[in-house]
Structure formats: structure tokens, C-alpha cells
C-alpha positions in Angstrom: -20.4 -15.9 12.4 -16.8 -16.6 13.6 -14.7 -17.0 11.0 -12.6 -19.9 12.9 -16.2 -21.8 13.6 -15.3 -23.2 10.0 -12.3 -23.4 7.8 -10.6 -25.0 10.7 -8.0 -26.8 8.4 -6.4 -25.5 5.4 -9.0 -25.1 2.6 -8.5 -27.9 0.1 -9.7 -27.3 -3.8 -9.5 -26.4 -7.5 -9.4 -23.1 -9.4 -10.0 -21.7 -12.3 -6.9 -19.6 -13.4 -3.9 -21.4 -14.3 -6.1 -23.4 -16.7 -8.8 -21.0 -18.1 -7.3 -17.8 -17.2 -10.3 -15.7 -18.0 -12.5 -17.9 -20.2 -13.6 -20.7 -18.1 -17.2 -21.6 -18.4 -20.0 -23.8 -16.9 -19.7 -26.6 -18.7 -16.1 -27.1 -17.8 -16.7 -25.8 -14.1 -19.4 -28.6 -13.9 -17.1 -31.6 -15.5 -14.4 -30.3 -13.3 -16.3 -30.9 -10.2 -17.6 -33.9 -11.0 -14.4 -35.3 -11.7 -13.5 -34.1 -8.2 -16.1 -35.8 -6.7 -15.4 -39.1 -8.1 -11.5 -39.3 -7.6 -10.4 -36.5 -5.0 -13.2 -35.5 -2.4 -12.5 -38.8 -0.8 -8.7 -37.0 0.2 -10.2 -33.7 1.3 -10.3 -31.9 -2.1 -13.6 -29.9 -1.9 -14.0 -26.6 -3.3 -14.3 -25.6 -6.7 -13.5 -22.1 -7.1 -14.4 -19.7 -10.8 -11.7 -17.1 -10.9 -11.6 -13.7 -12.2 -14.3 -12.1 -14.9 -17.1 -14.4 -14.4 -19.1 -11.5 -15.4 -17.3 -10.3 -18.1 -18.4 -10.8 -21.9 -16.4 -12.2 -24.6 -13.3 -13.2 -22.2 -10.1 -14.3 -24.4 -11.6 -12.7 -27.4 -8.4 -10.2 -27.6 -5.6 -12.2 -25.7 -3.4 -10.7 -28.2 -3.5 -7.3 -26.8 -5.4 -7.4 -23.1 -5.9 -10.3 -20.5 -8.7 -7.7 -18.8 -10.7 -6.3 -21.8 -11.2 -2.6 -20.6 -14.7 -0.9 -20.4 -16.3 -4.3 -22.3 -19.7 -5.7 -21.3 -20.2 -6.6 -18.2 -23.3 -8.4 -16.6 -25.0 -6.3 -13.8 -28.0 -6.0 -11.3 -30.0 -3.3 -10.8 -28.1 -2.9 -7.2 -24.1 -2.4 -8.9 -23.5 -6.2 -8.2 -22.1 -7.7 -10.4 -24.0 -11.0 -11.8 -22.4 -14.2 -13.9 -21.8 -13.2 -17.6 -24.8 -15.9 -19.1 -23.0 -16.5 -22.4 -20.3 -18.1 -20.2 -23.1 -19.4 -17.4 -26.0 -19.9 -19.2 -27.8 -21.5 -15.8 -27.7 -17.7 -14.1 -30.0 -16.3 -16.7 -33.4 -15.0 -15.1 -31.6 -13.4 -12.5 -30.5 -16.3 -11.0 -27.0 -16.2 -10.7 -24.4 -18.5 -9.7 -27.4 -20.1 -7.6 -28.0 -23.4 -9.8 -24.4 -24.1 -10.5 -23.6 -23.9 -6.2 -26.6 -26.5 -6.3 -25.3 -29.1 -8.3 -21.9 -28.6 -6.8 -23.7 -29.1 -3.1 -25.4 -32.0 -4.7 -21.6 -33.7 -5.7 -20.9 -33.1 -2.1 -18.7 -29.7 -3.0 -18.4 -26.4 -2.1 -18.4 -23.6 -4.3 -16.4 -20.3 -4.4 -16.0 -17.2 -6.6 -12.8 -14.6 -7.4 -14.3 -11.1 -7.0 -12.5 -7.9 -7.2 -12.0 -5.4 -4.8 -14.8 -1.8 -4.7 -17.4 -1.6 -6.9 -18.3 -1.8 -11.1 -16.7 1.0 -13.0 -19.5 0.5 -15.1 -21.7 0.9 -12.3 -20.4 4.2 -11.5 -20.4 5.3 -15.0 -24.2 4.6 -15.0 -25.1 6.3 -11.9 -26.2 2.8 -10.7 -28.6 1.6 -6.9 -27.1 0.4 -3.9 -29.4 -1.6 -2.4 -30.7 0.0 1.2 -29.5 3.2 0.6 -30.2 6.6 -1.8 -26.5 6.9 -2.8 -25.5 6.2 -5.9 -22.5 3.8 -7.1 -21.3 7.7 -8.3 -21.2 8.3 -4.8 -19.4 5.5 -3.4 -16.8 4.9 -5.6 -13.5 6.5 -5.3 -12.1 7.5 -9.4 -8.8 7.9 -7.8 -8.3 4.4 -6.2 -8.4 2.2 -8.7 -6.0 -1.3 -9.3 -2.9 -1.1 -11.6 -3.5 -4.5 -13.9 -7.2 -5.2 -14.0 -9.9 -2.4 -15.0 -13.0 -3.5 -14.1 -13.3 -1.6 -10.5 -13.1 1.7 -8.6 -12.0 1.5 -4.8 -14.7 2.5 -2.5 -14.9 5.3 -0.1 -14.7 3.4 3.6 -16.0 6.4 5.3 -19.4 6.1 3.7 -22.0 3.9 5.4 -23.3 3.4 1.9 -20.0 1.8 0.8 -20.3 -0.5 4.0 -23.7 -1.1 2.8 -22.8 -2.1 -0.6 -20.5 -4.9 1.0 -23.6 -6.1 3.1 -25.7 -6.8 -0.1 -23.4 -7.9 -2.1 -22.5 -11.0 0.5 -26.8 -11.3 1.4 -26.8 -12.0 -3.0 -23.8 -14.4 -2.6 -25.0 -16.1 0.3 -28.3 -16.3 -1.3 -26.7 -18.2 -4.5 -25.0 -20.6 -1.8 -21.3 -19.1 -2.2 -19.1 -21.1 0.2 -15.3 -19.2 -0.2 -14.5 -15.8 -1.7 -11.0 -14.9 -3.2 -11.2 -11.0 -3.2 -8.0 -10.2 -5.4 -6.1 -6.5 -5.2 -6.2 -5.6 -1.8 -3.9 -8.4 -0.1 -0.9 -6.3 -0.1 -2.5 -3.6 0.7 -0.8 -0.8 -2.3 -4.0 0.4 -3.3 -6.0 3.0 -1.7 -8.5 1.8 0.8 -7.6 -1.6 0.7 -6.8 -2.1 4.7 -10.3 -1.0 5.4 -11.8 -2.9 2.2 -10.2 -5.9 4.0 -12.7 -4.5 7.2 -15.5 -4.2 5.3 -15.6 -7.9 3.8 -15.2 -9.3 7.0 -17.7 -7.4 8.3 -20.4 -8.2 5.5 -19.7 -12.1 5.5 -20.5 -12.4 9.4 -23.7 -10.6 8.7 -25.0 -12.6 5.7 -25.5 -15.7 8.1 -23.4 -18.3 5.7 -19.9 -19.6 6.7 -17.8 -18.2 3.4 -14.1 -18.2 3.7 -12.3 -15.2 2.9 -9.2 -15.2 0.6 -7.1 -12.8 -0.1 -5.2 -11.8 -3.0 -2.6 -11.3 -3.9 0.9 -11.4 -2.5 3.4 -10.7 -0.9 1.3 -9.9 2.1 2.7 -7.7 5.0 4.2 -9.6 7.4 3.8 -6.6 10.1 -0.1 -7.2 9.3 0.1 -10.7 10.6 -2.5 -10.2 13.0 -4.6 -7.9 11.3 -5.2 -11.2 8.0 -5.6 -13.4 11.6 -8.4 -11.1 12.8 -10.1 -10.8 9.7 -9.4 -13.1 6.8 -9.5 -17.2 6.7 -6.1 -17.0 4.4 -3.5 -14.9 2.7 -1.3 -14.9 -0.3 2.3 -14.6 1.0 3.6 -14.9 -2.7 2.3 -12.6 -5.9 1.2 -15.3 -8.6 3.2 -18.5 -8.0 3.9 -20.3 -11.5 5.9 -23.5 -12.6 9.5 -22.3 -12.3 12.1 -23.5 -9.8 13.5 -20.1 -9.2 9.6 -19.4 -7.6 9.4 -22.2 -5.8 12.8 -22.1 -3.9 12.4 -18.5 -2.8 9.0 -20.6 -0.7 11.2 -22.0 1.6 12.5 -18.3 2.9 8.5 -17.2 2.6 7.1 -20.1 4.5 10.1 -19.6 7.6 8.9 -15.8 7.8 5.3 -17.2 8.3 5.7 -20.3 9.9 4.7 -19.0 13.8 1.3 -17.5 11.9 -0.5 -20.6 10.9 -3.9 -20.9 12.8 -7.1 -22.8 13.2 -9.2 -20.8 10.3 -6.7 -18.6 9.6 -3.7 -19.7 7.0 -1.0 -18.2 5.2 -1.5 -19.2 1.8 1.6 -20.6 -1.2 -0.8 -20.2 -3.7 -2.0 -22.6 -6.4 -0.4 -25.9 -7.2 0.9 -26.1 -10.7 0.9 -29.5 -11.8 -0.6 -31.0 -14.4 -1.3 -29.3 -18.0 -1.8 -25.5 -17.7 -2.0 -22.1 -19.4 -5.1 -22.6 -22.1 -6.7 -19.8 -21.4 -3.3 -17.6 -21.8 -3.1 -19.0 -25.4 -1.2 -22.5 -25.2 -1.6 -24.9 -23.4 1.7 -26.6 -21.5 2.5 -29.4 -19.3 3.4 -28.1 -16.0 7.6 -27.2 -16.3 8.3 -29.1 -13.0 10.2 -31.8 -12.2 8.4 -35.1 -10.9 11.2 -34.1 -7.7 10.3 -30.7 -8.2 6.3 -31.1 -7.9 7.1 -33.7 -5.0 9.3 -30.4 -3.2 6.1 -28.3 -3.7 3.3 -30.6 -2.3 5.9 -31.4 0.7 6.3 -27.7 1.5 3.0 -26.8 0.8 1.3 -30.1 3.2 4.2 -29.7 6.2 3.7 -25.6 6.6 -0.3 -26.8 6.1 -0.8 -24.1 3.0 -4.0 -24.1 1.7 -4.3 -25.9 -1.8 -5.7 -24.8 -4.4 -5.3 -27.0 -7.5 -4.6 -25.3 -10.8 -4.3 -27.7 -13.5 -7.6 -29.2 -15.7 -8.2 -32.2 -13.5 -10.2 -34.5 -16.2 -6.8 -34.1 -18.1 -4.7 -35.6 -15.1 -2.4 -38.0 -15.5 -2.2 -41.0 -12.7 1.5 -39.8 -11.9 -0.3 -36.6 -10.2 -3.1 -38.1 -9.6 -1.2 -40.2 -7.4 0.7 -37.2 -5.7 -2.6 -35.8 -5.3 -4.1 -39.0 -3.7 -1.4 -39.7 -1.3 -3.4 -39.6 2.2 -1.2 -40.3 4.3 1.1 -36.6 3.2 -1.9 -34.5 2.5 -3.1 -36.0 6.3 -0.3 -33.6 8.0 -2.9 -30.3 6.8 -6.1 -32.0 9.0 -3.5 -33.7 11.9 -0.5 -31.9 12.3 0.9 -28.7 14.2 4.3 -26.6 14.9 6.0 -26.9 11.6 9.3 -25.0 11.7 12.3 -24.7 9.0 14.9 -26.0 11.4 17.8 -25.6 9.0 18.4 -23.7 5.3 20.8 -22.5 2.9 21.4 -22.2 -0.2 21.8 -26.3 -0.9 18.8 -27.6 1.3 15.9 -27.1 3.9 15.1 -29.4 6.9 11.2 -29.1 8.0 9.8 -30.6 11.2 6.3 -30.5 12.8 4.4 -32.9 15.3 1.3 -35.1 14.5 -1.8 -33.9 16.6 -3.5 -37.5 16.4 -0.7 -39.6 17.2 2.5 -39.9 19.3 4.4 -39.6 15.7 6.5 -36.4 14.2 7.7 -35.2 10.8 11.0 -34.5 8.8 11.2 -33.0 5.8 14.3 -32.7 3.8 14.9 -30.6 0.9 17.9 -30.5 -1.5 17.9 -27.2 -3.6 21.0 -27.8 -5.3 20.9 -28.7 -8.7 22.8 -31.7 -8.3 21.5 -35.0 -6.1 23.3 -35.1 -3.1 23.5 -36.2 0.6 22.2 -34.4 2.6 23.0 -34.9 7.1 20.4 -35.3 9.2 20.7 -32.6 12.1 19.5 -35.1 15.2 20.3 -32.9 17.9 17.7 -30.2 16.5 15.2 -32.8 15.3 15.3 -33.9 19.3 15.5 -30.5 20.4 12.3 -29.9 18.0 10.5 -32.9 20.2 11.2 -35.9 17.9 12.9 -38.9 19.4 12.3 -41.9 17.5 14.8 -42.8 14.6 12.9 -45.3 12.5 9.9 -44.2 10.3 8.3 -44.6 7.1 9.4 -42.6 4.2 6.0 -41.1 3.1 6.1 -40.8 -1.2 7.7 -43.9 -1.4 6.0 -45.5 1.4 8.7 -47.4 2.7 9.8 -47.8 6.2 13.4 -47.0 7.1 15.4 -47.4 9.7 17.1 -44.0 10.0 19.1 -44.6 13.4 21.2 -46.2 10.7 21.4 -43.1 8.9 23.4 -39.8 9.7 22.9 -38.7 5.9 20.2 -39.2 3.7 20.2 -39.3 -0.2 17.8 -36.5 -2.2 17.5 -36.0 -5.8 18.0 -32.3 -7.0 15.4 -30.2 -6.3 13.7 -33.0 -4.5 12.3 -34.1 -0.7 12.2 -36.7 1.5 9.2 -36.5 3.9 9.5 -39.0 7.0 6.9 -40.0 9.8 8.8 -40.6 12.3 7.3 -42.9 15.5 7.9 -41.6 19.2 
């Protein structure tokens, strides 16, 4: 399977984390995807995606002292895979895994995906556990030395083994099998831990032979720039950020992370922002808070995110949306520049603003976006002679948050609140 045969425009969903952290469960997965299907699959929202320790018991229980129990229960096949924890997924018991819940999220018109971890079950190891095809033992294959620095729940494997390449194959046949559409494997993005590169080989590898189209994520950021073409070749999309959370002095470093990647966005293959923090968040880290973003400030984000053509992954609870971001959310015609539009560059930035352009693919129409990251509103000039040297001509538009048309031949300076964007279609 060629990984650009699908995924051919940013990937478009909800996850887990920011919400639920570690704790989320199936009842909330499957009100959370119904919810999608009534109000956002209609604008191109489509996968619903369970984040870390799906198989771990009694998630949350210690918040106080660890997000990532250590060396806690963990639910388990008889091949070292991993399985979903059924006190959490009470559908998987009988061996049946994340099958039934993928069902009724087909059946909503969805697509499901999964956070897994990079290597194989510590516990497996510890237990001298199968791999499936093979006589080596998860002993064998797993690497005590190459192990990640926050989360405990996995050891490296060895890459030179054909039983660790094996273990990949069998754990995508079981995920294929349950009807997994999009993997987000998480400590190997960067690339700091042992293995890792060639971990990033071996998935690749074992999703083209399961014979299902999953797209691969990876996690998490800053990814190497110098290994632009090595995410291209084998991964759908790529953090270029570590975690990305509600604070301005996050999101305004973006601007400098989206130039350096701007000349690497593909068909199937996309660097990725990260999640979208709107909305309430942060229940499953103890408290739950309403996004600390601006209105202009969450307007900045989806702008930046929807003109480079991130992925989006949503992060908040959705039933608990408000219509203000339901609304930014909703807006077709902005989240319509990740399916239609190509070329996006950061013509200008400093430390006051940023001025985005990139060309419809549908229509003889372009697109400037302008930026003001001062902390004051201000006027911001509108460079002409690079937004015709970019390839856009026409000077009257339609403004598209406020979806009202302006004349901007009239204009040599447009108004922008702090921290806020303007984002204009512009006719050619």
C-alpha cells in the first residue's frame, strides 16, 4: 500500500489527550464521535483518535505522583501486543479488542485511530512473552538499554532482528484486523532514543503489509528538519513542535516552525502543529480549564494551522463546545484551504507580525494572511509588491472570519487586533 494512495489532504479529527489525558474511556470515546458525526463530519472532521495507555489499568488513579503509572497492569495477548484495558473498554473483552468500538465508529461514518508507543511491552519482556511467527521471545527482542525518558511502559527493539521486524508485522495484521484507520506512534519522532530511525522503518514497513490504508503519525516534536525526506518517505505526518498547549508564547514561536517547513508539505505527507486547544481542557490532568486563548488568539491558530494545511487534531471535549468554537470549527470556507489549496509561504515576519500567502487549487482565487503578534492592535501594511510577486493580482476579496467582502485596492494598511489574523480570499 502507498502511503500517498490515501491521506491525500491533511488528516482532520479529535483526540484524546488534552481532555482525558490518560483516563479516557469508551463511553466518552463513543459520545465523542457521535457528536462528531452530527455537527462536524459534514466540514471534514473524521477521525477519532484514543491516546496514550488504552491498555493500562487504573489510569489517573495516582495523578498526584505519576501521569504513567510504572510497572501497573497492563492488558496483554499471548503474542506481547498489547490489547485495550476492558475496565476502560469494556466492548474488547473476549479477545476482541478495539474491533467493536472501530465498528460503530465506521457505522457514524468515522474513522478510528490509536496512540501506541514505540518497541515492545516491558511487561512482555519481563514475562518471557510469544512473538507471533517466530521462536524468539519478547526477552529477545527487546533492547533494556533503549528505553524512553517520560513514559515506562516499553523497551526499544532490536532492528537487527527479523523477529523485531516481525513483531511490527503482527502487531499491524491485529490492528488492521480490529479496523484501525491512523496510528500516532509517540517517542520516536525526534529521533533521541535508541533505534528510533529504524523503528520509524519498521512501521512503515508493517502497515503496507497488513493490507489496510492506516496513516502514520509521529510523535513527538521538534522533528529534524535534515530528515525531511526521510518523514516524506515513510510517515503520513510529523510533529514539528513537542506538545503544543494554550499559551501565546507556544503559539507565536509556530510562525518561525511553519516557515522552516513550509517547502515540505505534500500529498499524504504533512508536517504536523499539533492539537488545537480550544475549548475546555485538562480533566484528565486534574482540573479542568477553559482553553487560555484569546477569541483573536484561537482565530491566529486555526489561520496558521488551515493556510500551512497542518493536520488537525481537535483536543477539547466536543459535547462541551460552545457555538463560539463551534463556529470557528464550522467555518468551510477557511478549513476549505487544507482540501483546495497549495504553495503557502511566510512572505514577511518579525517580531510584530506575519504575512502568509498560498494559491487556491480549484479556483483562479489566492490567499493572504495577516498576523499581528504584538500585544497591542495595530495596523499592519500590506506588502503588494510580494503578494504579486507570490502570484496574487486581484485587490478585492472577501475577508474570510467575518465573511465580509472588502475592497482592499483601497487599502495599503489593514487593521488586526493583538495576537489576531486577517485571512483574505482574494479573486484573480
Amino acid at each position: 500500500m502507498n502511503k500517498n494512495e490515501f491521506a491525500m489532504t491533511p488528516p482532520m479529527g479529535w483526540n484524546s489527550y488534552d481532555y482525558y489525558d490518560t483516563s479516557v474511556n469508551e463511553e466518552q470515546v463513543r459520545a465523542t464521535a457521535r457528536y462528531m458525526a452530527e455537527n462536524l463530519r459534514e466540514f471534514g472532521w473524521e477521525y477519532i483518535v484514543v491516546d496514550i495507555e488504552w491498555y493500562s489499568y487504573d489510569t489517573g488513579s495516582q495523578r498526584d505522583k505519576y501521569q504513567y503509572i510504572p510497572f501497573w497492569k497492563v492488558e496483554m495477548d499471548e503474542y506481547s501486543r498489547l490489547m485495550p484495558c476492558v475496565q476502560k473498554f469494556p466492548s474488547a473483552a473476549g479477545g476482541k479488542g478495539f474491533g467493536p468500538l472501530a465498528d460503530y465508529i465506521h457505522s457514524l461514518g468515522l474513522k478510528f485511530g490509536i496512540h501506541i508507543m514505540r518497541g515492545i511491552p516491558r511487561e512482555a519482556a519481563h514475562a518471557h512473552g510469544k512473538i507471533k511467527g517466530t521462536d524468539v521471545l519478547a526477552c529477545d527482542v527487546a533492547d533494556p538499554s533503549n528505553i524512553c525518558e517520560w513514559n515506562p511502559d516499553m523497551y526499544g527493539v532490536r532492528p537487527e532482528l527479523e523477529a523485531s521486524q516481525k513483531y511490527y508485522d503482527f502487531l499491524m495484521e491485529l490492528y488492521a484486523r480490529w479496523g484501525v484507520d491512523f496510528i500516532k506512534c509517540d517517542d520516536i519522532c525526534r529521533m533521541d532514543m535508541k533505534s528510533a530511525k529504524q523503528e520509524i522503518v519498521m512501521l512503515h514497513r508493517a502497515i503496507e503489509k497488513c493490507g489496510r490504508p492506516i496513516v502514520l503519525s509521529l510523535s513527538p516534536g521538534p522533528a529534524k528538519i535534515e530528515e525531511a525526506w526521510f518523514y516524506q518517505k515513510y510517515a503520513n505526518m510529523w510533529r514539528i513542535t513537542d506538545d503544543f498547549w494554550d499559551r501565546w508564547e507556544l503559539l507565536k514561536p509556530m510562525f518561525w516552525r511553519c516557515e522552516l517547513w513550509q517547502d515540505h508539505v505534500r500529498e499524504g505527507c504533512f508536517p504536523d502543529c499539533d492539537m488545537l486547544t480550544l475549548g475546555k481542557l485538562g480533566k484528565g490532568f486534574g482540573h479542568e480549564w477553559e482553553t487560555n486563548f484569546t477569541h483573536e488568539e484561537q482565530i491566529t491558530m486555526m489561520t496558521l494551522w488551515c493556510i500551512f494545511r497542518s493536520p488537525m487534531m481537535i483536543g477539547t471535549d466536543l459535547p462541551q463546545l460552545d457555538d463560539w468554537t463551534k463556529g470557528l470549527l464550522t467555518n468551510g470556507e477557511v478549513l476549505g484551504l487544507l482540501k483546495h489549496s497549495g504553495g503557502a509561504r511566510q512572505i514577511e515576519r518579525d517580531e510584530e507580525h506575519a504575512i502568509w500567502c498560498s494559491m487556491d487549487t480549484e479556483e483562479p482565487a489566492g490567499y493572504l494572511a495577516m498576523f499581528n503578534l504584538a500585544d497591542q492592535e495595530r495596523e499592519i501594511e500590506v506588502p503588494w509588491d510580494a503578494v504579486e510577486e507570490y502570484g496574487i493580482y486581484g485587490r478585492s476579496g472577501k475577508e474570510l472570519w467575518s465573511g465580509q467582502e472588502v475592497a482592499l485596492q483601497e487599502k495599503e494598511r489593514v487593521g488586526v487586533p493583538a495576537h489576531g489574523a486577517r485571512l483574505y480570499k482574494i479573486g484573480r
